[in-house]
N, CA and C atoms as a LAMMPS dump frame, in Angstrom:
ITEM: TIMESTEP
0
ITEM: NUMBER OF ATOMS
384
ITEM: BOX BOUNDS ff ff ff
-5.0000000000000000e+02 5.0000000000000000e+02
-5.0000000000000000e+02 5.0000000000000000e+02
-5.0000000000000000e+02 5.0000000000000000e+02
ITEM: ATOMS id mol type element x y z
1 1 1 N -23.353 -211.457 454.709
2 1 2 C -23.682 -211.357 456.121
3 1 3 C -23.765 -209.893 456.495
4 2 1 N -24.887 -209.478 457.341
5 2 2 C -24.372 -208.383 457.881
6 2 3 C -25.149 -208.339 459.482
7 3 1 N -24.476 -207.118 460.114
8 3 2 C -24.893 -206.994 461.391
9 3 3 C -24.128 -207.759 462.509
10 4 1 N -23.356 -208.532 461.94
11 4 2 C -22.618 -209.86 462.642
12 4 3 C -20.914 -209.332 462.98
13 5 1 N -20.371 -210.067 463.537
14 5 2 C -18.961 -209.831 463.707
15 5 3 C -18.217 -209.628 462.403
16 6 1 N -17.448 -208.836 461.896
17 6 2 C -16.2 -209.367 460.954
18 6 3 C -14.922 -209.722 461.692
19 7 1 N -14.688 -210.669 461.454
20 7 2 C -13.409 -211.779 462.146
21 7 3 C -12.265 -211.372 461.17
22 8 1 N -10.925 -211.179 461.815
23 8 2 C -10.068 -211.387 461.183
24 8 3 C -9.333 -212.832 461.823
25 9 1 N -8.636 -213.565 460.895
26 9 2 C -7.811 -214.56 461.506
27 9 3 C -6.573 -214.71 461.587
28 10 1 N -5.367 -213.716 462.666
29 10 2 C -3.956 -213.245 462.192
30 10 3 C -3.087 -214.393 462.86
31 11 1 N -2.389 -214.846 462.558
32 11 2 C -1.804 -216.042 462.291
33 11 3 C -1.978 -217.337 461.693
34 12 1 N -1.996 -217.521 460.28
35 12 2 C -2.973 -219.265 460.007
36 12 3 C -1.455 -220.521 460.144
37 13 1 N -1.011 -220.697 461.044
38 13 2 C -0.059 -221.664 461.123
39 13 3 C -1.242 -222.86 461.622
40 14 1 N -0.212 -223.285 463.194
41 14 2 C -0.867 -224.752 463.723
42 14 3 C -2.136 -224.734 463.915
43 15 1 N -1.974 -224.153 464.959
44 15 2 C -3.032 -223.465 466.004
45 15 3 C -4.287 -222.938 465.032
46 16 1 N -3.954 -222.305 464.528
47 16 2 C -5.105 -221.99 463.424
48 16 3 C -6.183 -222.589 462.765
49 17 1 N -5.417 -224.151 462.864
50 17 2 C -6.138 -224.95 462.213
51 17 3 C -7.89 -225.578 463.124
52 18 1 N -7.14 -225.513 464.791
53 18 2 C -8.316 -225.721 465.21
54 18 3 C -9.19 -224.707 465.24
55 19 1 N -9.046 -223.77 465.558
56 19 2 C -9.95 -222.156 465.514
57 19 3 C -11.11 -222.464 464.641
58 20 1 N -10.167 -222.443 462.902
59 20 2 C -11.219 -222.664 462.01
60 20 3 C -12.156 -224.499 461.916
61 21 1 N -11.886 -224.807 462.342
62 21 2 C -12.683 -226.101 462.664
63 21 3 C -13.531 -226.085 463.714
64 22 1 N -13.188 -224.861 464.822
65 22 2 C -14.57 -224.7 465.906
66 22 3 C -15.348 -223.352 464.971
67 23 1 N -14.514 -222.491 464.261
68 23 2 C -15.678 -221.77 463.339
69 23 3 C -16.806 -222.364 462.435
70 24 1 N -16.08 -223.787 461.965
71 24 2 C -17.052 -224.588 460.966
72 24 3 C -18.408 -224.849 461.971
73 25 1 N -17.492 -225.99 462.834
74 25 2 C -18.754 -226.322 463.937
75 25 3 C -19.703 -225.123 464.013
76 26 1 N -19.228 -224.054 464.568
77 26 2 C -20.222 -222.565 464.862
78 26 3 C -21.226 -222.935 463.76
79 27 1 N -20.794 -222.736 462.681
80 27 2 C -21.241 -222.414 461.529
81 27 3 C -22.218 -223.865 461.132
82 28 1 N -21.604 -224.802 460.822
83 28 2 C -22.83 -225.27 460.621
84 28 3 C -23.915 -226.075 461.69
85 29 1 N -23.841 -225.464 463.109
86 29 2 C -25.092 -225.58 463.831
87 29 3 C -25.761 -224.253 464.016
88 30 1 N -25.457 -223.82 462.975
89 30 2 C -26.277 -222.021 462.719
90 30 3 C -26.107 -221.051 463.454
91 31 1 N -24.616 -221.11 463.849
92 31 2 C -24.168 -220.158 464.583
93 31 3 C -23.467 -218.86 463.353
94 32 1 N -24.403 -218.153 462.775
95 32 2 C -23.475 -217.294 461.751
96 32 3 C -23.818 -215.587 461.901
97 33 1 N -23.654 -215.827 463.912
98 33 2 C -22.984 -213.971 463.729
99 33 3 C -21.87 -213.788 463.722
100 34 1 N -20.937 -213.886 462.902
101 34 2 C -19.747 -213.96 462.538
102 34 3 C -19.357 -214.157 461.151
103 35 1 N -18.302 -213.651 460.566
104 35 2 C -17.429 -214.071 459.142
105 35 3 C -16.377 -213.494 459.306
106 36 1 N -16.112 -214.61 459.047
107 36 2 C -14.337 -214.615 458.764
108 36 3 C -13.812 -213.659 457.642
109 37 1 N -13.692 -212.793 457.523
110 37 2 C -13.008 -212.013 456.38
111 37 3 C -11.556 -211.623 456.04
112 38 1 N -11.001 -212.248 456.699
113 38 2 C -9.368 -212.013 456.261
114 38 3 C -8.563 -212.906 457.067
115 39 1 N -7.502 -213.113 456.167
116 39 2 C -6.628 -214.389 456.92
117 39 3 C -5.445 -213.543 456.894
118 40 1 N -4.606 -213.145 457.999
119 40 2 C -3.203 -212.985 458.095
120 40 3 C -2.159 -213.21 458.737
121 41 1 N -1.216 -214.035 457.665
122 41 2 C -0.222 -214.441 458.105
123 41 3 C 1.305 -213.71 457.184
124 42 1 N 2.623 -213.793 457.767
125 42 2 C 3.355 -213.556 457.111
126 42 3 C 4.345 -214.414 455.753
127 43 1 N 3.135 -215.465 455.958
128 43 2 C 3.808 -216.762 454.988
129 43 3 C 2.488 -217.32 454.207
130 44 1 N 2.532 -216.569 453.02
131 44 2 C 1.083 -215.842 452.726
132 44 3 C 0.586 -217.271 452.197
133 45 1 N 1.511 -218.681 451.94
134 45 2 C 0.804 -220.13 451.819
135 45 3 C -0.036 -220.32 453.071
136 46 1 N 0.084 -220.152 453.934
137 46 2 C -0.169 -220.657 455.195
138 46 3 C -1.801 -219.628 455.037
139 47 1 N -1.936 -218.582 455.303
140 47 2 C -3.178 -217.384 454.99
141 47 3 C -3.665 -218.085 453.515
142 48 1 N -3.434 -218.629 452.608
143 48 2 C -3.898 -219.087 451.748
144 48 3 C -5.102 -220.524 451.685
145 49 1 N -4.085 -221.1 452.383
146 49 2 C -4.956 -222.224 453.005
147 49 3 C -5.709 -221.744 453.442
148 50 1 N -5.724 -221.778 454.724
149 50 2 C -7.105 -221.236 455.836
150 50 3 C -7.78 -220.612 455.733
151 51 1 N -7.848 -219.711 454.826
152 51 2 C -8.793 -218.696 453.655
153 51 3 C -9.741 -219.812 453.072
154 52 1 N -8.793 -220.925 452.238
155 52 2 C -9.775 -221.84 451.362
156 52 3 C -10.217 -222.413 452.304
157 53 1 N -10.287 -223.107 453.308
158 53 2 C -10.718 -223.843 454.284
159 53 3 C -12.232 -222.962 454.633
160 54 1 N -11.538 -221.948 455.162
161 54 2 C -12.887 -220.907 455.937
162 54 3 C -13.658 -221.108 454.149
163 55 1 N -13.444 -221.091 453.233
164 55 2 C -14.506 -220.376 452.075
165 55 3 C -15.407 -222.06 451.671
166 56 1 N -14.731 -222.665 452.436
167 56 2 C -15.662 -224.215 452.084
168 56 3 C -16.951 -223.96 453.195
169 57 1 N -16.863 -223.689 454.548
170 57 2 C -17.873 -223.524 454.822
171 57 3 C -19.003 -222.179 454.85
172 58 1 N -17.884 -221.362 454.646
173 58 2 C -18.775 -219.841 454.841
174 58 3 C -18.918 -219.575 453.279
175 59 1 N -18.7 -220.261 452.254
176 59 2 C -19.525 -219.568 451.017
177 59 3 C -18.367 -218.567 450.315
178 60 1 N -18.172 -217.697 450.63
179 60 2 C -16.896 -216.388 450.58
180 60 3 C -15.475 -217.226 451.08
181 61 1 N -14.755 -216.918 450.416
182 61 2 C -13.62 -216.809 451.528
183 61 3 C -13.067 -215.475 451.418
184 62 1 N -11.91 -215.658 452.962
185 62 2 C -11.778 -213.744 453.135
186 62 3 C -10.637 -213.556 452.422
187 63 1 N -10.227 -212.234 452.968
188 63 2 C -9.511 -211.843 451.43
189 63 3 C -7.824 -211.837 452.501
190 64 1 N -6.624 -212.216 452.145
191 64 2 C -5.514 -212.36 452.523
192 64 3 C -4.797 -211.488 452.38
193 65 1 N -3.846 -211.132 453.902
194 65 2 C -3.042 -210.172 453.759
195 65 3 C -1.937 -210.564 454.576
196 66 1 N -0.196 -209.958 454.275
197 66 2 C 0.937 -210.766 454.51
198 66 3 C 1.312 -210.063 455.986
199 67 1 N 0.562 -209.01 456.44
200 67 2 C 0.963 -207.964 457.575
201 67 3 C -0.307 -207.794 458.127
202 68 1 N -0.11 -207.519 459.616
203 68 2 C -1.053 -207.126 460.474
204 68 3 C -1.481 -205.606 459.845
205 69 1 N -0.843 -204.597 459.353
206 69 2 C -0.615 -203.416 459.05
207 69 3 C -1.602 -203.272 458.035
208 70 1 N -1.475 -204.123 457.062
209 70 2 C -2.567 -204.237 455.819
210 70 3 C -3.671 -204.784 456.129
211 71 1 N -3.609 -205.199 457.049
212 71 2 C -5.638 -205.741 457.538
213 71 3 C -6.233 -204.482 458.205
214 72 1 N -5.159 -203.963 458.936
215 72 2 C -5.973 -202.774 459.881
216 72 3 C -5.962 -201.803 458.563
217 73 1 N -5.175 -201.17 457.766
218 73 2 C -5.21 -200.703 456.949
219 73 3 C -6.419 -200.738 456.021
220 74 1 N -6.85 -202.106 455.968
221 74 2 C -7.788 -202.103 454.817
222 74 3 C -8.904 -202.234 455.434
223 75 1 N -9.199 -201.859 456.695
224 75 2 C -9.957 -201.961 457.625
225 75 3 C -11.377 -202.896 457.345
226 76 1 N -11.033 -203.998 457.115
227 76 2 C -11.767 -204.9 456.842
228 76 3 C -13.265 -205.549 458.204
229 77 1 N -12.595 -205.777 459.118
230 77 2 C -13.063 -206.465 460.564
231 77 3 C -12.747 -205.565 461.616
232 78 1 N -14.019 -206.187 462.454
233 78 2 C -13.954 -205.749 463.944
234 78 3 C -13.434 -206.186 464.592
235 79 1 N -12.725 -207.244 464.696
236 79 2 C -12.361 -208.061 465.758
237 79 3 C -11.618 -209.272 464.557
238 80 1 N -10.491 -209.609 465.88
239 80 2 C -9.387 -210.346 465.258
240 80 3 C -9.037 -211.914 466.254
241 81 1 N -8.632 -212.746 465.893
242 81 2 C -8.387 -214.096 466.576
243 81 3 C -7.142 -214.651 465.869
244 82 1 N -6.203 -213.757 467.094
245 82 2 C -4.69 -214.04 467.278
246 82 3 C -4.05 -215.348 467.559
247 83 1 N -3.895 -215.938 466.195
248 83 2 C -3.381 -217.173 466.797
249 83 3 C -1.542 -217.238 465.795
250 84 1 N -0.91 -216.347 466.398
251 84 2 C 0.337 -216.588 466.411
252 84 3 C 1.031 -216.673 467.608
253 85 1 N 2.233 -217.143 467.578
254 85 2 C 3.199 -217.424 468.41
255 85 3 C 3.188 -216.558 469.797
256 86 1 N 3.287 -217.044 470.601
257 86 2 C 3.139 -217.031 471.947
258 86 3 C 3.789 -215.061 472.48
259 87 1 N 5.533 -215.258 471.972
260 87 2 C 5.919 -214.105 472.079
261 87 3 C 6.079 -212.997 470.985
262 88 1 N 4.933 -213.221 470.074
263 88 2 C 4.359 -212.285 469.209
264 88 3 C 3.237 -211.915 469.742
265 89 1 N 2.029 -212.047 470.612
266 89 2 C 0.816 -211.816 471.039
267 89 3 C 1.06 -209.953 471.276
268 90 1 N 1.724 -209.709 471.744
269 90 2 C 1.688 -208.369 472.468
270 90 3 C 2.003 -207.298 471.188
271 91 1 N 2.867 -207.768 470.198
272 91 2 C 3.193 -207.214 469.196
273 91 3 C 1.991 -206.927 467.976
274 92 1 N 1.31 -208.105 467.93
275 92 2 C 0.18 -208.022 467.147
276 92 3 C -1.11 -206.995 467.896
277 93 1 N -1.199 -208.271 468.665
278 93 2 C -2.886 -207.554 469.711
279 93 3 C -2.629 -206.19 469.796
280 94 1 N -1.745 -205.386 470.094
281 94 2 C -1.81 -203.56 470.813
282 94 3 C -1.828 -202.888 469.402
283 95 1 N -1.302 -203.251 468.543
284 95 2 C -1.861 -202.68 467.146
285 95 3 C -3.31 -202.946 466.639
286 96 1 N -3.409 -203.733 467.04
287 96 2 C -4.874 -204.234 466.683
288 96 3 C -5.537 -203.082 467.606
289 97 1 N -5.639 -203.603 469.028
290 97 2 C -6.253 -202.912 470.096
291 97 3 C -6.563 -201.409 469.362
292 98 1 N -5.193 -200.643 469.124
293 98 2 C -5.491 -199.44 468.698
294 98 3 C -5.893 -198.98 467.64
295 99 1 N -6.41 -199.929 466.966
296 99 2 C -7.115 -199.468 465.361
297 99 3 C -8.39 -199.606 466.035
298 100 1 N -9.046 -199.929 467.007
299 100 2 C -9.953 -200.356 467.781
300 100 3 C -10.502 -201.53 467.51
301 101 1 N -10.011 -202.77 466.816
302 101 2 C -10.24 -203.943 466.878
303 101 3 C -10.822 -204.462 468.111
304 102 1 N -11.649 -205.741 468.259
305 102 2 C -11.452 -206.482 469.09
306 102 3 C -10.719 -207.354 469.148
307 103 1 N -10.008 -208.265 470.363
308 103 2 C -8.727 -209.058 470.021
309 103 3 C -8.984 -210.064 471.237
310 104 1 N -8.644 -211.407 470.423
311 104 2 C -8.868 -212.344 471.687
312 104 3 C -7.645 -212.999 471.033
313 105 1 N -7.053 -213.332 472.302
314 105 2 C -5.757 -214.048 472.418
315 105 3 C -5.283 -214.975 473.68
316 106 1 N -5.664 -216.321 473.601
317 106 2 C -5.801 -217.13 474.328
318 106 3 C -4.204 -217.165 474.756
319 107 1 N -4.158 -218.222 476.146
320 107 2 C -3.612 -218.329 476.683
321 107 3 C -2.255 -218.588 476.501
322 108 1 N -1.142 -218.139 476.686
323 108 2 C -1.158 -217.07 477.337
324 108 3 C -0.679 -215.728 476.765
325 109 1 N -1.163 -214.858 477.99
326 109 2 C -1.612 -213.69 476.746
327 109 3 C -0.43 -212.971 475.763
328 110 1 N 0.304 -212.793 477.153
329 110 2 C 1.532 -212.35 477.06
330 110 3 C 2.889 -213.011 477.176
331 111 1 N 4.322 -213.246 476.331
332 111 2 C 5.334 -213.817 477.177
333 111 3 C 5.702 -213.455 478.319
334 112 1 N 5.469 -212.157 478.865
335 112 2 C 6.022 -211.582 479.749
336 112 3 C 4.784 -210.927 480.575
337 113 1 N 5.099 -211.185 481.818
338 113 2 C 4.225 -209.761 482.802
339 113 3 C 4.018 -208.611 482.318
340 114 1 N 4.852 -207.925 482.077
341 114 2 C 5.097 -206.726 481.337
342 114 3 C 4.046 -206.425 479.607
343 115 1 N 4.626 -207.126 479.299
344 115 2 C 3.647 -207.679 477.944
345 115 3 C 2.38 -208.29 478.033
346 116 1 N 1.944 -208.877 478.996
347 116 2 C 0.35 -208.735 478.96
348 116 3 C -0.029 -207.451 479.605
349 117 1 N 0.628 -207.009 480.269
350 117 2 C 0.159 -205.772 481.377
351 117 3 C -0.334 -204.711 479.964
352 118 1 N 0.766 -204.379 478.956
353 118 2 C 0.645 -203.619 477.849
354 118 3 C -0.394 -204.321 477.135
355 119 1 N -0.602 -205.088 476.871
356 119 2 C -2.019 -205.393 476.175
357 119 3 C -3.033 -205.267 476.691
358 120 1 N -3.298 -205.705 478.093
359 120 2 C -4.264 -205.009 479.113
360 120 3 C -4.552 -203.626 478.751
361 121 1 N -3.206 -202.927 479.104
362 121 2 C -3.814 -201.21 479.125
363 121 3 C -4.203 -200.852 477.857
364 122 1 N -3.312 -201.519 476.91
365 122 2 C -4.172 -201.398 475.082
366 122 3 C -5.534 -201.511 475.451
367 123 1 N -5.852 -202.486 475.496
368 123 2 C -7.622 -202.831 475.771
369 123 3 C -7.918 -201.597 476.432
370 124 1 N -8.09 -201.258 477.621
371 124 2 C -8.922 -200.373 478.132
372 124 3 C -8.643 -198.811 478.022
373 125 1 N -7.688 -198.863 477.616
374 125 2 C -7.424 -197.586 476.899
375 125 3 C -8.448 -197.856 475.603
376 126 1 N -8.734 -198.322 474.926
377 126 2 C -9.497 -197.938 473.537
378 126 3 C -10.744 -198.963 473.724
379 127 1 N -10.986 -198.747 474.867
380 127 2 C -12.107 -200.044 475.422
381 127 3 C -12.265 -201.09 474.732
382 128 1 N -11.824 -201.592 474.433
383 128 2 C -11.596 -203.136 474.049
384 128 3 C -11.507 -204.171 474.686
């Protein structure tokens, strides 16, 4: 693929599971500006799976890493789809934010006022 999004996918627990099942859908009604290129989780079975899952429909699967630190590191993707735990969002996303990722992190954003407010200013501080 090129020209398209690179996706990272940082958390592959529950939640994860639907993400990559609306990526399939994307994908096979020819929605493919996008690839998934890296799965990270800290329970590197869990990133293992959802790696093989994503590589049944996208052809590739992405390549797995046990830390948020080592995806930005290996600067793989543009943009990331945070699907860990609720009061991890703020911890992940503002690292992300500042490698200049893009970061979508559904509802809700933050555990705290405070903690979405800081992911907010992450974002527009590094326009994101």
């Amino acid at each position: 693929m090129s020209n398209g999004v690179k996706l990272a996918l940082v958390g592959c627990g529950g939640i994860s599971r639907a993400h990559v099942k609306g990526y399939a859908d994307l994908y096979a009604r020819g929605c493919r500006e996008f690839e998934v290129v890296a799965c990270c989780d800290v329970r590197a079975e869990n990133a293992e799976i959802r790696a093989g899952e994503i590589g049944e429909f996208q052809g590739v699967e992405p390549r797995v890493f046990g830390q948020v630190s080592e995806s930005i590191e290996a600067g793989v993707a543009d943009a990331a789809d945070v699907c860990v735990p609720h009061c991890f969002h703020h911890s992940v996303a503002i690292p992300l934010l500042e490698a200049g990722w893009h970061v979508m992190v559904e509802k809700q954003i933050g555990l705290t006022i405070k903690a979405s407010k800081l992911i907010i200013e992450a974002a527009a501080k590094h326009e994101r």
